[in-house]
Structure formats: structure tokens, C-alpha cells
BALOBA-1460 file (C-alpha; in Angstrom, 3 decimals):
// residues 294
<rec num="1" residu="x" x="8.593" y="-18.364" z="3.790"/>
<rec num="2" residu="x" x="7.212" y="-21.393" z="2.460"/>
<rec num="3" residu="x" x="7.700" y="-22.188" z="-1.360"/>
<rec num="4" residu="x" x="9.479" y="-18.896" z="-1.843"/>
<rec num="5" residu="x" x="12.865" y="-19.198" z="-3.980"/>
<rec num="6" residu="x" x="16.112" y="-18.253" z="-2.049"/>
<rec num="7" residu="x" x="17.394" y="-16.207" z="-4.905"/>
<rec num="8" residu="x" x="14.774" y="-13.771" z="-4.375"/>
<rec num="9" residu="x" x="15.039" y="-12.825" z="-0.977"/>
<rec num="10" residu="x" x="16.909" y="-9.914" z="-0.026"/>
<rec num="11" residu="x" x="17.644" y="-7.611" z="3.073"/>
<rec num="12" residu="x" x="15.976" y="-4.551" z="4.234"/>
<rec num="13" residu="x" x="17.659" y="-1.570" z="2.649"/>
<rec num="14" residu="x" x="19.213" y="1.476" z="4.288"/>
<rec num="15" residu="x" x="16.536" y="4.403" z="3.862"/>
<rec num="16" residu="x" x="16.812" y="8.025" z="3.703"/>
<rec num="17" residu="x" x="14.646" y="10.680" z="4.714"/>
<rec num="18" residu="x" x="12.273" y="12.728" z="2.331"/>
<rec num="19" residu="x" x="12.439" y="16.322" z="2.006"/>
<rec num="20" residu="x" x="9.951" y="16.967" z="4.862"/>
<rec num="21" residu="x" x="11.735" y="13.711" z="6.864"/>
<rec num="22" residu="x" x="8.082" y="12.512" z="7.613"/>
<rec num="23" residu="x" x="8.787" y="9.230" z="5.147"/>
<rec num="24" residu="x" x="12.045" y="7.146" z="4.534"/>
<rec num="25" residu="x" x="12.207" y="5.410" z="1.416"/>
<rec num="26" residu="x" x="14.543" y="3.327" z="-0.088"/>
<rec num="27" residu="x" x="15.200" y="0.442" z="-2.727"/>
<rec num="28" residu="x" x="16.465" y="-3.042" z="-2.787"/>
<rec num="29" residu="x" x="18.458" y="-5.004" z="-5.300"/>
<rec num="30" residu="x" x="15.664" y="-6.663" z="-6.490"/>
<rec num="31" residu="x" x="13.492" y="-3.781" z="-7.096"/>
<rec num="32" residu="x" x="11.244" y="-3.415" z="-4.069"/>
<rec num="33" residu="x" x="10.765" y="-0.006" z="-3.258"/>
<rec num="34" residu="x" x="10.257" y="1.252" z="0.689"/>
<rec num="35" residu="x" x="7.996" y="3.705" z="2.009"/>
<rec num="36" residu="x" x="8.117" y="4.124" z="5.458"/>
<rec num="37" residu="x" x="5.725" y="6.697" z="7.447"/>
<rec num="38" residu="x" x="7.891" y="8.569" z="10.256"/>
<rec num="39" residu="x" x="5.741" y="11.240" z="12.658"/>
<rec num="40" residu="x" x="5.391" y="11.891" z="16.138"/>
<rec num="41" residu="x" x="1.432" y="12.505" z="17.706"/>
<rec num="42" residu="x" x="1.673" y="16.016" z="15.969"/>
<rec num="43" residu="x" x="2.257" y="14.679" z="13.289"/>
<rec num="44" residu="x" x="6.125" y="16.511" z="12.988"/>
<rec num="45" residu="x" x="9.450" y="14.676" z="12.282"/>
<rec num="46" residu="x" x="10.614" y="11.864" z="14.880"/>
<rec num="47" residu="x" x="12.652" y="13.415" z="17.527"/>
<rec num="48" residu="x" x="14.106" y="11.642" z="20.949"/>
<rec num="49" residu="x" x="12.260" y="9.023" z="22.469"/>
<rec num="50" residu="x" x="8.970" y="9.903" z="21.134"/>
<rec num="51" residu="x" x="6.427" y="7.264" z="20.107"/>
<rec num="52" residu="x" x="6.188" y="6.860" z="16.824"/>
<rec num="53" residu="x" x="2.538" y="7.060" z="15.706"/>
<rec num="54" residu="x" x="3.221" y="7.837" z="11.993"/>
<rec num="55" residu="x" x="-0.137" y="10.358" z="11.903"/>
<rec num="56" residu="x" x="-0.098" y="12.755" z="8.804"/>
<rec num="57" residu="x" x="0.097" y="16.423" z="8.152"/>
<rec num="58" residu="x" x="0.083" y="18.010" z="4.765"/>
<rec num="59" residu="x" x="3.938" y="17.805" z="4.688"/>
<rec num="60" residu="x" x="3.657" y="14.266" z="5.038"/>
<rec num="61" residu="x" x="1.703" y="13.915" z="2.227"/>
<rec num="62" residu="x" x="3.934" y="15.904" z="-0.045"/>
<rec num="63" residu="x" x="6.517" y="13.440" z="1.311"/>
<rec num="64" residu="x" x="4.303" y="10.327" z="-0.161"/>
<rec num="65" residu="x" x="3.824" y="11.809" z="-2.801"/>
<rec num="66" residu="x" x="7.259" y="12.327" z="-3.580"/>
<rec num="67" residu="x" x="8.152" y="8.397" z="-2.817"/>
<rec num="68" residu="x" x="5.207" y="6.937" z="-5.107"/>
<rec num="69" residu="x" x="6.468" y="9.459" z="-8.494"/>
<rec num="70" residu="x" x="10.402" y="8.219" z="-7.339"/>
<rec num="71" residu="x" x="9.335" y="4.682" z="-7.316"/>
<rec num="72" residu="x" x="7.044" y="4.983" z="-10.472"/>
<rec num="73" residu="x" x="9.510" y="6.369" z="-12.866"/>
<rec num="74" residu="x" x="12.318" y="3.712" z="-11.720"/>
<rec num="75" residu="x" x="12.269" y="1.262" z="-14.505"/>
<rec num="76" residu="x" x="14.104" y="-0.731" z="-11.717"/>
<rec num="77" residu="x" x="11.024" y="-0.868" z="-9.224"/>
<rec num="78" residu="x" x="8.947" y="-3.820" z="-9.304"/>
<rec num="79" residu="x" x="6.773" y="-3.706" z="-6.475"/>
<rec num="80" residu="x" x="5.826" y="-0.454" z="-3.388"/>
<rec num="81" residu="x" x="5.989" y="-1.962" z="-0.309"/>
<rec num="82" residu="x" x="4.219" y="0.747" z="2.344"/>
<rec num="83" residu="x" x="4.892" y="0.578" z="6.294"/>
<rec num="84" residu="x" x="5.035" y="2.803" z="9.402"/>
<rec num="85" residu="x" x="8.293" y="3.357" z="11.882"/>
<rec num="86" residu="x" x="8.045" y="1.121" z="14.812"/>
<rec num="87" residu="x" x="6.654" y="-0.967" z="16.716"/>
<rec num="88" residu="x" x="2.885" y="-0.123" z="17.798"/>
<rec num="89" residu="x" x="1.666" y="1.842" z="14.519"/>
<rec num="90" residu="x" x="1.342" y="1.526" z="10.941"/>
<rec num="91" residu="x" x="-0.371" y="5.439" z="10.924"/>
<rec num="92" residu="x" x="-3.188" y="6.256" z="13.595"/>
<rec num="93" residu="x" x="-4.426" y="9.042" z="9.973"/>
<rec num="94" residu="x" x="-4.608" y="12.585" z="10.262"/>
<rec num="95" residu="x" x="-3.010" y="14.327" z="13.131"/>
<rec num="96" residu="x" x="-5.845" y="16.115" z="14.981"/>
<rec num="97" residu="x" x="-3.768" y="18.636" z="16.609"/>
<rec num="98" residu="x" x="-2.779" y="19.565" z="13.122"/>
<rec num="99" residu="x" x="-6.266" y="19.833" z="11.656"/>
<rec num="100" residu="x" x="-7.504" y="21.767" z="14.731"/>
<rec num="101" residu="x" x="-5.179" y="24.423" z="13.585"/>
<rec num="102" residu="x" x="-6.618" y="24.710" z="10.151"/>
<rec num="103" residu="x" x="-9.916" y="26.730" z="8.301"/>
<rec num="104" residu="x" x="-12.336" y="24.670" z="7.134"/>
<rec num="105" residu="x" x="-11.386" y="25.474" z="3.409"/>
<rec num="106" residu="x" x="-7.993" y="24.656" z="3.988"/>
<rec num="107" residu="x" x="-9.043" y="21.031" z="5.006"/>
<rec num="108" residu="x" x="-10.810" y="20.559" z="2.262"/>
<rec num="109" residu="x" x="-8.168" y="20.980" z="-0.237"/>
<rec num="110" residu="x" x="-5.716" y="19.052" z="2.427"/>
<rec num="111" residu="x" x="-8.716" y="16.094" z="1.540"/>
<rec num="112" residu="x" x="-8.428" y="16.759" z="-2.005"/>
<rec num="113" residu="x" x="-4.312" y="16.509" z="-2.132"/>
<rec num="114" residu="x" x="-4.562" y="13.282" z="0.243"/>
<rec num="115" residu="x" x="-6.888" y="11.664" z="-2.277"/>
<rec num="116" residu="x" x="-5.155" y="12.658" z="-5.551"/>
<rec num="117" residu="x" x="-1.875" y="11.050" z="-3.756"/>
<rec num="118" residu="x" x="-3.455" y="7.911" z="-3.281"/>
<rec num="119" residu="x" x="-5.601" y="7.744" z="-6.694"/>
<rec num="120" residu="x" x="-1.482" y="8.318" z="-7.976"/>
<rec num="121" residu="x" x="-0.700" y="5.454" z="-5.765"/>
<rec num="122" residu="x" x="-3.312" y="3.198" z="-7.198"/>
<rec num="123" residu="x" x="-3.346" y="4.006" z="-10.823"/>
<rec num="124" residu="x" x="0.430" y="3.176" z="-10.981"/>
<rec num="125" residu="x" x="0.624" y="-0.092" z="-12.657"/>
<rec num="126" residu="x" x="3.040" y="-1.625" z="-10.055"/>
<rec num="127" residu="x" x="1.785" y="-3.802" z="-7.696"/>
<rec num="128" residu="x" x="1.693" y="-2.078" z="-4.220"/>
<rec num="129" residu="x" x="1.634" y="-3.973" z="-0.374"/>
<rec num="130" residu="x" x="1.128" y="-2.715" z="2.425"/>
<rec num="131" residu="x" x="3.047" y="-3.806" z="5.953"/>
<rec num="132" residu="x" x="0.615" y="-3.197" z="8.563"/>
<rec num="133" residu="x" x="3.509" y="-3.515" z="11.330"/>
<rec num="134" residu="x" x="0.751" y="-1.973" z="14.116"/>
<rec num="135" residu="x" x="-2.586" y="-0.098" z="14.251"/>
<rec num="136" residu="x" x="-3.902" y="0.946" z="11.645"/>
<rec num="137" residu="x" x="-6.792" y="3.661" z="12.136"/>
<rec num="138" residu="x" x="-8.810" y="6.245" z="10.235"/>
<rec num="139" residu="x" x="-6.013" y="7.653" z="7.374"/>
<rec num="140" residu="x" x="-3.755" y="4.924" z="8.382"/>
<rec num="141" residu="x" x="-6.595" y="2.471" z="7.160"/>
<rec num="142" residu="x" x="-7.731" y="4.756" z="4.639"/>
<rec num="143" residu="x" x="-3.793" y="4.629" z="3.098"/>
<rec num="144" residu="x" x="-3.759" y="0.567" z="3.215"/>
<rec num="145" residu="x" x="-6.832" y="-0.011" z="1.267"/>
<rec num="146" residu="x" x="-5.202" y="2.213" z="-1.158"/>
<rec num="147" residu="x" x="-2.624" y="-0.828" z="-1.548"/>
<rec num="148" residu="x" x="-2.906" y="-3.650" z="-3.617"/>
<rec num="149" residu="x" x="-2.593" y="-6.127" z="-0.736"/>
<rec num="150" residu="x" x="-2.102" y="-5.863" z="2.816"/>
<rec num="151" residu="x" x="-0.425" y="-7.979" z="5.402"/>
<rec num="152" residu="x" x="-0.408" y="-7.654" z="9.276"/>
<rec num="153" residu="x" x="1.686" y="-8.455" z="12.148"/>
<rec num="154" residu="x" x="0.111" y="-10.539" z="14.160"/>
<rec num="155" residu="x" x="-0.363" y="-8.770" z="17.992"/>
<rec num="156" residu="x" x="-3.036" y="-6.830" z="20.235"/>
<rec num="157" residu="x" x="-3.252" y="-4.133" z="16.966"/>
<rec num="158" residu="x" x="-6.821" y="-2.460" z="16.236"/>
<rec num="159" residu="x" x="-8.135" y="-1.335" z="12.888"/>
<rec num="160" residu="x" x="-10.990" y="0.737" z="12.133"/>
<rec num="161" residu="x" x="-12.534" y="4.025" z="10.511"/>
<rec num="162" residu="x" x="-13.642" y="6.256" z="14.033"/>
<rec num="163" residu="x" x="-13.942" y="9.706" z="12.540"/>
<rec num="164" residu="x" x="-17.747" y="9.640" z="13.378"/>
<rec num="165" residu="x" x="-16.517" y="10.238" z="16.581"/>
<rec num="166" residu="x" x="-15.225" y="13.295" z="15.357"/>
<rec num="167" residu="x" x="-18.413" y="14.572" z="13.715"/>
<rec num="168" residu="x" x="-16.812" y="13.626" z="10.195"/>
<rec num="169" residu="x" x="-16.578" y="11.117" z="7.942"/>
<rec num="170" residu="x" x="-13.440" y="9.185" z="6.671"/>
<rec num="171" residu="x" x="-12.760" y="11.537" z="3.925"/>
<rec num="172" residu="x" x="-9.503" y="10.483" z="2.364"/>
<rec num="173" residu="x" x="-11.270" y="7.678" z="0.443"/>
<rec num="174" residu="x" x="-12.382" y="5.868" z="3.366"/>
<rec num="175" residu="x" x="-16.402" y="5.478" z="2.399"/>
<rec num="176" residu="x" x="-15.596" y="4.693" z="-1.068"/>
<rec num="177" residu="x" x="-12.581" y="2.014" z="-0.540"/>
<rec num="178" residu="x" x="-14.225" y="0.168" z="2.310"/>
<rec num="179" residu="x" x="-17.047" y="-0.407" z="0.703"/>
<rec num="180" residu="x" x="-15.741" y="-1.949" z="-2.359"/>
<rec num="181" residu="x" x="-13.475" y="-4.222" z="-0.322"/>
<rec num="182" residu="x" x="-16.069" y="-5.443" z="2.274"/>
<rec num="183" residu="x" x="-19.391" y="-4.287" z="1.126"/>
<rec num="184" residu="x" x="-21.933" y="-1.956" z="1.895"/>
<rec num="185" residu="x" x="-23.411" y="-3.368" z="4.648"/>
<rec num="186" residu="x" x="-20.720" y="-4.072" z="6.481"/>
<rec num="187" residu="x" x="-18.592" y="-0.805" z="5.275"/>
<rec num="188" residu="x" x="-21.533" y="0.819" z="7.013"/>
<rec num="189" residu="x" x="-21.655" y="-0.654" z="10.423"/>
<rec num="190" residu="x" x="-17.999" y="-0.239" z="10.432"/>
<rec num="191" residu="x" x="-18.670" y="3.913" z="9.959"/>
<rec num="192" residu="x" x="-21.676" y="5.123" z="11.579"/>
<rec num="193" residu="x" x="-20.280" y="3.026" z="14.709"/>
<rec num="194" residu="x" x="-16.655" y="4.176" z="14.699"/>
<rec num="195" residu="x" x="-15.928" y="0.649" z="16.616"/>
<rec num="196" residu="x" x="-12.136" y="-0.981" z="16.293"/>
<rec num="197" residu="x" x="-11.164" y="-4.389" z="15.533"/>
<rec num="198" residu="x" x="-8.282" y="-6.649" z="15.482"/>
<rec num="199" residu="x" x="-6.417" y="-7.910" z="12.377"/>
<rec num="200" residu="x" x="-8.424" y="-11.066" z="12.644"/>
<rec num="201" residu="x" x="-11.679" y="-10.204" z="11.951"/>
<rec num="202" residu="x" x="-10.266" y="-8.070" z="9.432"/>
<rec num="203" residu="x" x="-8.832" y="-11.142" z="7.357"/>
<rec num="204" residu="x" x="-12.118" y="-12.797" z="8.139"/>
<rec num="205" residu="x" x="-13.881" y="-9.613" z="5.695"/>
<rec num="206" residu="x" x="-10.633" y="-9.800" z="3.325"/>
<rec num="207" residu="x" x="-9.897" y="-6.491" z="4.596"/>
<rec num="208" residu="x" x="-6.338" y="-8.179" z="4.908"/>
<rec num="209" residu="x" x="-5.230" y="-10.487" z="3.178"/>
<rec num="210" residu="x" x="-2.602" y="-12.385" z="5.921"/>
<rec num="211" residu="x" x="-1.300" y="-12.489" z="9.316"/>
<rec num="212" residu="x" x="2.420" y="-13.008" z="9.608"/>
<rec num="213" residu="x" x="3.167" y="-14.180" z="13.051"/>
<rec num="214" residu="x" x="6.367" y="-13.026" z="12.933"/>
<rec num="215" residu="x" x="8.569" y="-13.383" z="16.154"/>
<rec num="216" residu="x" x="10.039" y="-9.662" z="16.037"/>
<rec num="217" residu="x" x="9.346" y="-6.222" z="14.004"/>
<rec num="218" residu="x" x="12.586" y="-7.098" z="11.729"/>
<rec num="219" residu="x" x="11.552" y="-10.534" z="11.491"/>
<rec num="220" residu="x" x="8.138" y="-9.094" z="9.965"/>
<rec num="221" residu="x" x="9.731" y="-6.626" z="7.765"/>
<rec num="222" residu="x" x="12.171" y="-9.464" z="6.339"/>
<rec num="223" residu="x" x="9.029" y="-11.679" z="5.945"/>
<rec num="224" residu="x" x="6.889" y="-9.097" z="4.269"/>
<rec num="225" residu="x" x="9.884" y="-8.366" z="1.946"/>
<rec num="226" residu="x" x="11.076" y="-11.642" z="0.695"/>
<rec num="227" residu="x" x="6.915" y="-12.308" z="0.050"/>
<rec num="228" residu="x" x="6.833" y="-8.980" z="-1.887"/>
<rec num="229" residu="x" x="10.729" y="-10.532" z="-4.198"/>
<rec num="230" residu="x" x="7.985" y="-13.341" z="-5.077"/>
<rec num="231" residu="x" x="6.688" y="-10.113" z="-7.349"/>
<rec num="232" residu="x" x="10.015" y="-8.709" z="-8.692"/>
<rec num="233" residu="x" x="12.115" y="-9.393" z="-12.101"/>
<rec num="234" residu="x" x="13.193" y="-11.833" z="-13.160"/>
<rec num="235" residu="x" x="10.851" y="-14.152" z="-11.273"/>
<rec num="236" residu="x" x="7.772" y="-12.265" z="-12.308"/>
<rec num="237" residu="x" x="6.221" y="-10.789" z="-14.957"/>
<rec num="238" residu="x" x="6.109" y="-7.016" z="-13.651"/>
<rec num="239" residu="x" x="4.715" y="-5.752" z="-16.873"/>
<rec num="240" residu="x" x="1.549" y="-8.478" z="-16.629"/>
<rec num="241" residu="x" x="1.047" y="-7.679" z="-13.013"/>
<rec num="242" residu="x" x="1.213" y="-3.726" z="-14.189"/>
<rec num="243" residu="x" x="-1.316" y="-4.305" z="-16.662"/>
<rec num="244" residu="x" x="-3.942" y="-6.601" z="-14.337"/>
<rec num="245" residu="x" x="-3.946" y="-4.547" z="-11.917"/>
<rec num="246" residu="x" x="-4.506" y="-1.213" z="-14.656"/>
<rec num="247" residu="x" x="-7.707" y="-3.696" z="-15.372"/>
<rec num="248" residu="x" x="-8.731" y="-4.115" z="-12.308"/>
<rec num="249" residu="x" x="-8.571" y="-0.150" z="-11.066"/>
<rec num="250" residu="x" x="-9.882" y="1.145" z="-14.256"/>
<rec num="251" residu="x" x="-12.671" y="-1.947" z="-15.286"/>
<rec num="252" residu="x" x="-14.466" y="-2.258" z="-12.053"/>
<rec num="253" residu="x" x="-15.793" y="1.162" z="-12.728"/>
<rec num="254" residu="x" x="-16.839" y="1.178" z="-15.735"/>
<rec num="255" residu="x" x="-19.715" y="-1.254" z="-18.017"/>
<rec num="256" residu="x" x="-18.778" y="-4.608" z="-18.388"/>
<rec num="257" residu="x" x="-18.496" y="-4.018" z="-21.903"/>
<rec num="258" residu="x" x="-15.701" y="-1.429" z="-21.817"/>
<rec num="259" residu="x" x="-14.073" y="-3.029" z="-19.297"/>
<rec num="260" residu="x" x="-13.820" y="-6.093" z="-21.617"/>
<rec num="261" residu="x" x="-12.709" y="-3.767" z="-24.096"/>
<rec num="262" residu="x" x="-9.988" y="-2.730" z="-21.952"/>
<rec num="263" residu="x" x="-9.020" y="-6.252" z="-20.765"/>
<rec num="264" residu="x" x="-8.297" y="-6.973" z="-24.763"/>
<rec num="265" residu="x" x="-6.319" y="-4.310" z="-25.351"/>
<rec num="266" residu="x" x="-3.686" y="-4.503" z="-22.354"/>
<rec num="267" residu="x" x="-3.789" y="-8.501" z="-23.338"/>
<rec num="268" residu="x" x="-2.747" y="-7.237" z="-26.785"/>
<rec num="269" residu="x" x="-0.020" y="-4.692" z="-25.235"/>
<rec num="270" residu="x" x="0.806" y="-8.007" z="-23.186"/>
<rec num="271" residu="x" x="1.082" y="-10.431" z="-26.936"/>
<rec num="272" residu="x" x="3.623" y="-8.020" z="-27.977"/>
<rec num="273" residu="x" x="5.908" y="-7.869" z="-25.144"/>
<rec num="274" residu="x" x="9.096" y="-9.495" z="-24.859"/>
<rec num="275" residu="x" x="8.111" y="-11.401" z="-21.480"/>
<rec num="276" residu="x" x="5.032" y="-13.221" z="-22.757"/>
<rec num="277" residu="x" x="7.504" y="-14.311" z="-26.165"/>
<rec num="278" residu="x" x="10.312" y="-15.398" z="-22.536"/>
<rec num="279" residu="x" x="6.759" y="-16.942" z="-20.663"/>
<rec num="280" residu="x" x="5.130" y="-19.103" z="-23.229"/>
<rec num="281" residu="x" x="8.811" y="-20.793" z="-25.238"/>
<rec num="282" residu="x" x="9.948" y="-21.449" z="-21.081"/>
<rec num="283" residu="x" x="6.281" y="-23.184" z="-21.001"/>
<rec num="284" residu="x" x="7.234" y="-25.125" z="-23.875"/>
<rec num="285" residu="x" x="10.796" y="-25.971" z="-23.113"/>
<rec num="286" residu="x" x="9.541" y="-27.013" z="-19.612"/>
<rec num="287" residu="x" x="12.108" y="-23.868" z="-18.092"/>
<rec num="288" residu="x" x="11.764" y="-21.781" z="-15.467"/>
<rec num="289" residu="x" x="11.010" y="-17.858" z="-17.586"/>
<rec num="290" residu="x" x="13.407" y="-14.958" z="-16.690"/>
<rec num="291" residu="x" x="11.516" y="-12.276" z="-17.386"/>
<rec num="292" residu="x" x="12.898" y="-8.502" z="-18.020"/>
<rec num="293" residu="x" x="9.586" y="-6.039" z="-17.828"/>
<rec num="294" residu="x" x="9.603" y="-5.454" z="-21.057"/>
């Protein structure tokens, strides 16, 4: 990667399965923590040859779930880098086998615990990317525009919201996310149509953020994880990055005002720390900061 510093770049980490084994997660040196989505069609654990399609039961999410509070409470973890197993899928969302077996009460609170995981995922002040390593439909896209920022691997891969189809609506944050990232206008046509698209006219709405036309899945996963060591101690400051992106989620819903308000008083938090003191003397002294997250 262009411009990137050698000392941050690290290798892919050995990951272990989650309670449920629908997610692998895992940690690097340099404080990038892995989650990686792992589900047949059904939505149950890999087994054999089957295709991994990465769609999501409620044991899944109880997996997630489990990753984002291990990777929050790590003083260690930096940044969240989310994935799916494989090559064709990043998640094709909510295994409809699964929800065909369920009362319509039941998926409603399997909605509610979907969107409480990813309001968890978004509220914790550690900056959060998303791998798009394949398609990436209904929950699958609903889970990446819970991310931060999301980067694809370039190939024939199709993105899109196409529960209409279904009679439903995207439902795990899908109406409310896509519209704040691309609009209403175009958050609508995307919706009531239920059409796919590639990653391409995705970065062209800033839907994604990059295309990585990486050679091989590994190469991609390498690529995506020495551009996510760009965000990790000491070449960062984690704490700063915590704190914009606490301004960010929280201001943008509230009055300018308050969200001013806000701004000043995780700037303050930020005067205090040890990493601005490290920041502004290595400004000074013309040095390159090590910062420490604290």
C-alpha cells in the first residue's frame, strides 16, 4: 500500500471460533481486532464443502455480539476490522430458512437484538472497517453501513437492500443507515425496487469508500489489514479517532448547538490527554508522535 509505513503492517492472525462457531475472531500485534462471519445457507456452522454464505441466525448474532464487547474492553484494540469466510460473500443477511421457522413476535425481538448489536458496534469509540471480501446483500449490507468505513474487493460482487421482494422492509437498520449515507432519494429507489448493484456504483454514492483490486482473497485481507495498522498505536491517535467518531454518531442527531457542545467537551477530554501533550511537542520538535491511547 502506497505511503503506508512498513512498521505497521502485520499478518493475518490465527482466529478462533465463538461460542456458537458462527464468527472467528482474533487479534493482531498491533491491535486490530478480527471478526469474521462463518455460516452455511441455513445459516448453521460451516461444515464440509459447503459454500460459505455467512447469512445470520440469532446465534450468530449472540456471536457478534460477543466479538464487539471482547474487542471493546481490550485496552489493546485499536481498530474492528469486520469480514465474511470466503471467497463469494461478505453475508447475503438473514437466513430465510431460519426466519420461516419463526412467529412473527419472535422476529421482532430477533430485529430488536440485531439492532441493539449494531447500535453497540457503532457507539464504541473505536474506529470500525468493514472488508467486503464478496456480496454483500440485505443484513450483510445492513451490518457494513454499521462500520465506520468500508472497502471492497474488486470482482463480479452485487450489493443491495431486496427485502421488498420479501414483502418486508430492511429492518436491521437498513432504512435508517442508507439514507443517511446516500440520501433519501436515492436510499429510496434503492428499497422500493429491491435492484442489486456492483461495488462501483456503490463508491460512486460513497456507499464504499474503496476498491482494492487485490490479486487473491489473502492478498485482500493483507491489504485491508495493513490499511486498517495506518489506525493503530503508536502511529495513531486511537483516543482522538475514539472521540471523533463519538461526535460524529452522537452530533449528527442532535441540534447543532448541542452537538457543538459535545464537540467542546471531547476536545477538552482530548487537551488533557497524554497523546495530544506526545502530538503537539513532536509538531514542534519536527518528530514523528508515538502515541499510547491515553
Amino acid at each position: 500500500m502506497a505511503g503506508l509505513s512498513r512498521e505497521s503492517m502485520t499478518s493475518w492472525p490465527e482466529l478462533k471460533p465463538m461460542k456458537n462457531r458462527l464468527v472467528n475472531y482474533g487479534e493482531t500485534k498491533n491491535g486490530v481486532a478480527i471478526i469474521e462471519l462463518i455460516s452455511d445457507s441455513a445459516g448453521d456452522p460451516l461444515e464440509g464443502d459447503k459454500t460459505p454464505v455467512n447469512t445470520y441466525t440469532r446465534e450468530m448474532w449472540h456471536d457478534i455480539d460477543d466479538a464487539i464487547l471482547e474487542a471493546r474492553f481490550n485496552d489493546d484494540v485499536s481498530v474492528i476490522l469486520i469480514t465474511g469466510h470466503g471467497e463469494k460473500f461478505f453475508s447475503a443477511g438473514a437466513s430465510i430458512k431460519y426466519l420461516n421457522t419463526l412467529s412473527p413476535r419472535y422476529k421482532y425481538f430477533f430485529c430488536l437484538h440485531a439492532n441493539e448489536t449494531l447500535s453497540r458496534l457503532e457507539q464504541t469509540p473505536k474506529l470500525v472497517i468493514a472488508a467486503l471480501n464478496g456480496h454483500t446483500v440485505g443484513g450483510g449490507l445492513e451490518i457494513a453501513m454499521a462500520a465506520d468505513i468500508r472497502i471492497a474487493r474488486k470482482g463480479n460482487y452485487q450489493v443491495g437492500l431486496p427485502e421488498v421482494a420479501l414483502g418486508v422492509l430492511a429492518g436491521t437498520g437498513g432504512t435508517a443507515r442508507l439514507s443517511r449515507l446516500v440520501g433519501k432519494a436515492k436510499a429510496m429507489e434503492i428499497m422500493v425496487t429491491g435492484r442489486k448493484f456492483s461495488f462501483e456504483e456503490s463508491r460512486e454514492m460513497d456507499l464504499v469508500h474503496d476498491i482494492y483490486d487485490s490479486l487473491s482473497l489473502d492478498e485482500f485481507r493483507q491489504d485491508v489489514l495493513d490499511y486498517a495498522g495506518r489506525f493503530s498505536l503508536p502511529f495513531a491517535a486511537s483516543k482522538a479517532i475514539g472521540n471523533i467518531k463519538r461526535s460524529v454518531q452522537s452530533g449528527m442527531e442532535i441540534p447543532l448547538e448541542y452537538h457543538l457542545a459535545l464537540e467542546r467537551e471531547l476536545q477538552s477530554d482530548l487537551f488533557q490527554s497524554e497523546d495530544a501533550k506526545e502530538g503537539i511537542k513532536a509538531y514542534v520538535d519536527r518528530k514523528t508522535p508515538r502515541f499510547e491511547g491515553k
